[in-house]
N, C-alpha and C positions, 0 to 999 in steps of 0.2 A: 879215903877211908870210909867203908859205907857203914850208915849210921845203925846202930843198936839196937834192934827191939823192944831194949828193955830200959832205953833212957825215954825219957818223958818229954812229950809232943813229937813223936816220931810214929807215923801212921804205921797203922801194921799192913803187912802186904797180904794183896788177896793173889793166890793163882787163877791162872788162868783157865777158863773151863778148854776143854777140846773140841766142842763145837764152835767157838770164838774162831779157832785157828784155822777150821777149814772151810768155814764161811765167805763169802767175797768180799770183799773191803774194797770202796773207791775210792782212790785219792785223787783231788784235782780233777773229778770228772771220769778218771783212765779207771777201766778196770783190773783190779790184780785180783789172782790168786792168795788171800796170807799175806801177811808180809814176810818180808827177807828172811832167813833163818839166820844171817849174818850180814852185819851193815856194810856196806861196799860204796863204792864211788856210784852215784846217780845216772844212770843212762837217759840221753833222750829221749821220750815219746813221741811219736808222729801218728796223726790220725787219718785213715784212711780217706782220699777225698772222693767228693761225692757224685755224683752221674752228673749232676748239674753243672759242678765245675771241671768236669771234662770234656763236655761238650761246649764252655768258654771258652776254655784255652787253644781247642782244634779249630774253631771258628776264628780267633785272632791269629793263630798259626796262617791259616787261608788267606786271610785278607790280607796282611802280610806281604808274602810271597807271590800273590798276585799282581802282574802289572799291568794297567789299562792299555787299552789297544790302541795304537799309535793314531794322533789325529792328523788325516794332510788340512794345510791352510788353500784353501782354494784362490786362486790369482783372478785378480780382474781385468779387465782387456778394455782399451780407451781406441785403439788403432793410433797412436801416438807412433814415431818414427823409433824409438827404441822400445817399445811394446813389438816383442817377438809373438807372432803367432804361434809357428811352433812351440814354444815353451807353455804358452797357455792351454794348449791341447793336451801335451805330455803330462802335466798336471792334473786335469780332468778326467783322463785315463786311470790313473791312480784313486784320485776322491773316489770314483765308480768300482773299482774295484775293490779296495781296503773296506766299504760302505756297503757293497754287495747289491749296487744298482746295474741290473741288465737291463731294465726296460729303453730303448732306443728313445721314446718319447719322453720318459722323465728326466732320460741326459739332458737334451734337447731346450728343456725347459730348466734345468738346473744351469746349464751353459747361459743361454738368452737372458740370466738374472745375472749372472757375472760382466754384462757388458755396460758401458761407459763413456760416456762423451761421442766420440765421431761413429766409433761402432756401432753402439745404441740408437745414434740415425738412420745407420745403416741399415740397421735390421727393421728398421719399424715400418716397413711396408711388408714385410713377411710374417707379421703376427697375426693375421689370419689364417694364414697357409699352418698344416700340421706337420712340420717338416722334421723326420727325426734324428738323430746326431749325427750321422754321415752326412746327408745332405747339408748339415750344418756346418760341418767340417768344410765340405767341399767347397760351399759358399765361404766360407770365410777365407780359406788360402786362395783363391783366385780373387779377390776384394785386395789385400793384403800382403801377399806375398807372389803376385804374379812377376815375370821380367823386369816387366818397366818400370815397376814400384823395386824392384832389386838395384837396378841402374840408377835411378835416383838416388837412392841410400848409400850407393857407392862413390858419387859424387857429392854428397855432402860429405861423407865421410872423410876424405881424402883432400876434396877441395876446399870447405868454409872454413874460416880463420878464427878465430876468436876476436870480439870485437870490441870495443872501446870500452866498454861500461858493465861487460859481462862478469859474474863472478867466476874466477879460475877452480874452482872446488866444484862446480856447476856444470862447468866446460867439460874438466875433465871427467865427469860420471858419464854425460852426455855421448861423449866420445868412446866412453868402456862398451857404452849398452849396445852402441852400434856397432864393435869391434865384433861384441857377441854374437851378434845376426849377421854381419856380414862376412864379417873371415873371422869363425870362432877358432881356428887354430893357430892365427898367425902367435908366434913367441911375443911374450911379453917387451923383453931390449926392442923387438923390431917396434913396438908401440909409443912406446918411450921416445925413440928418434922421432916419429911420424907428429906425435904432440909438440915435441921439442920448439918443431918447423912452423905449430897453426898458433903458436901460444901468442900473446903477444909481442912485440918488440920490447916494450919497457920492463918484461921479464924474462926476456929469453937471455939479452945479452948478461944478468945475472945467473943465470941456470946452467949457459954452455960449461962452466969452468966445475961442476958437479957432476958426481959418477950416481944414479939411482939405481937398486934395488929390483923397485917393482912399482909399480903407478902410484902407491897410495904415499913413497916417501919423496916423488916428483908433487903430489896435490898438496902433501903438508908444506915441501919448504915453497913452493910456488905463491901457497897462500901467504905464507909469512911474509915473504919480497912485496906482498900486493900490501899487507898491512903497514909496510917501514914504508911502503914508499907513497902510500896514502896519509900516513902521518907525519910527512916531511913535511915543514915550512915553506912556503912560497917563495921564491925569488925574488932578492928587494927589487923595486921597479926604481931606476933612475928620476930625477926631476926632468919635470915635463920642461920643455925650449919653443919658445914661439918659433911657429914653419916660418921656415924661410923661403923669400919670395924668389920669382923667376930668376933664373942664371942668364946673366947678359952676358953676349961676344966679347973679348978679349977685344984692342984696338981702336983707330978712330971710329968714331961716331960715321956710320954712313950719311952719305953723300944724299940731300931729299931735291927731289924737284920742283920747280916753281908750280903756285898754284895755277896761276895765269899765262900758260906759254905766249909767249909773242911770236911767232913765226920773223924771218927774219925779211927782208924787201923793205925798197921805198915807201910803199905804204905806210907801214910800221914806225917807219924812223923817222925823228924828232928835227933832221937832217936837212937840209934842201938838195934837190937831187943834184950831181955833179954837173957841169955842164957836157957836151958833145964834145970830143976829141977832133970832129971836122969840123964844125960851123960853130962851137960855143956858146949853141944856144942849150938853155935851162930845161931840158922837157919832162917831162912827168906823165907818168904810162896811164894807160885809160884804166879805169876799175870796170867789173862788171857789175851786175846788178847786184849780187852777193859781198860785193866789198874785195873782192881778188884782184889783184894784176891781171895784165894781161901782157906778155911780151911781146915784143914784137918778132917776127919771122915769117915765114912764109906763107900763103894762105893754104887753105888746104880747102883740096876740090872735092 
């Protein structure tokens, strides 16, 4: 019920002029025209945005969607027996290319820094010489990767055993790298048998009776057998027995001889000599100057 004009404390209304109405009114900032001619449900306002923050959001858009350009990790080179030259080269080929280094002598010199241990011997009579990456190349695979250095790697490969005190996790990476340079295509099963044979004894005869995969589930259980059987207990060791002395013959006591032989004759005997069987008389043979008999017989001419 709207209130009375004519009851008391009830403001009297003023109209509203027509310039009010077509005047601009802000509310909250937004410009309108008037207000509503009829009240209705509130729509949203949105404010136009600004040159400023369009050029934020296109710049985060960018950055975004860009992706850095792939880095290679450049290999270092020791001349170690599983340090593949090849592979070291192939790599460098790529860093120079993705990096956009054609210069022959900055290869050269970006190469010469990647070296290490026996390499880095090797090359250090040529650091005077300006030698650029070909020649470097060339020197390095005939250093490296010549016949005779091939024959070798092939007979370690094939031939050295694993040895007493080596770790079998060790062994077997040892053996992968070489597998890599020297016959990178043999099938993995064939590698697997080839270990099987260099491994130890006191882990092989545990290993035969398993089927592996692929090398890396031969290095896990390998290492484990090295673990259980590193953490066995010792063998009780018996009580010690005083050594027993020399083993005597079976039987009587041998027979020893006198210290003092007596040769046997008259001389010797305690006797008196017998008499003659023709005349009965007593004789007794001459001695010689030595103390010998002498018989009698015939003279000699």
């Amino acid at each position: 019920m709207e209130p009375s004009p004519c009851l008391p404390g009830t403001p009297p209304r003023v109209p509203l002029r027509p310039s009010l109405l077509d005047s601009e009114v802000s509310f909250h900032g937004y410009p309108h025209q008037g207000p509503p001619s009829q009240p209705g449900p509130s729509t949203p306002q949105s404010s136009t945005p600004s040159t400023v923050e369009l050029l934020q959001a296109l710049t985060l858009a960018i950055q975004g969607n860009r992706t850095p350009p792939p880095r290679t990790f450049i290999h270092t080179f020791s001349g170690a027996d599983q340090d593949d030259p090849l592979f070291f080269l192939r790599r460098l080929r790529e860093h120079f290319r993705q990096s956009n280094i054609q210069d022959e002598q900055e290869q050269a010199d970006l190469a010469v820094r990647q070296l290490r241990g026996d390499a880095a011997k090797w090359h250090e009579p040529y650091k005077s010489y300006l030698l650029g990456f070909r020649d470097f190349e060339d020197r390095l695979l005939q250093r490296y990767n010549n016949p005779s250095k091939q024959a070798v790697l092939r007979a370690r490969l094939y031939g050295q055993r694993q040895f007493e005190d080596e770790p079998t996790a060790l062994f077997i990476i040892q053996k992968r790298a070489l597998f890599a340079r020297v016959d990178p295509h043999l099938p993995e099963s064939a590698m697997i048998d080839i270990l099987m044979e260099l491994l130890n004894p006191r882990l092989r005869v545990h290993l035969r009776s398993q089927s592996f995969n692929n090398l890396e589930d031969l290095s896990r259980f390998a290492e484990q057998i090295e673990l259980d059987l590193r953490d066995r207990p010792p063998a009780p060791v018996r009580a010690s027995q005083p050594p027993a002395g020399p083993r005597l013959p079976s039987g009587p006591p041998p027979r020893q001889a006198p210290t003092n032989p007596r040769p046997p004759g008259p001389a010797n005997s305690s006797q008196p000599p017998s008499p003659c069987r023709f005349c009965g008389a007593r004789l007794t043979a001459p001695t010689t100057p030595g103390g010998r008999e002498t018989l009698p017989g015939p003279a000699l001419r």
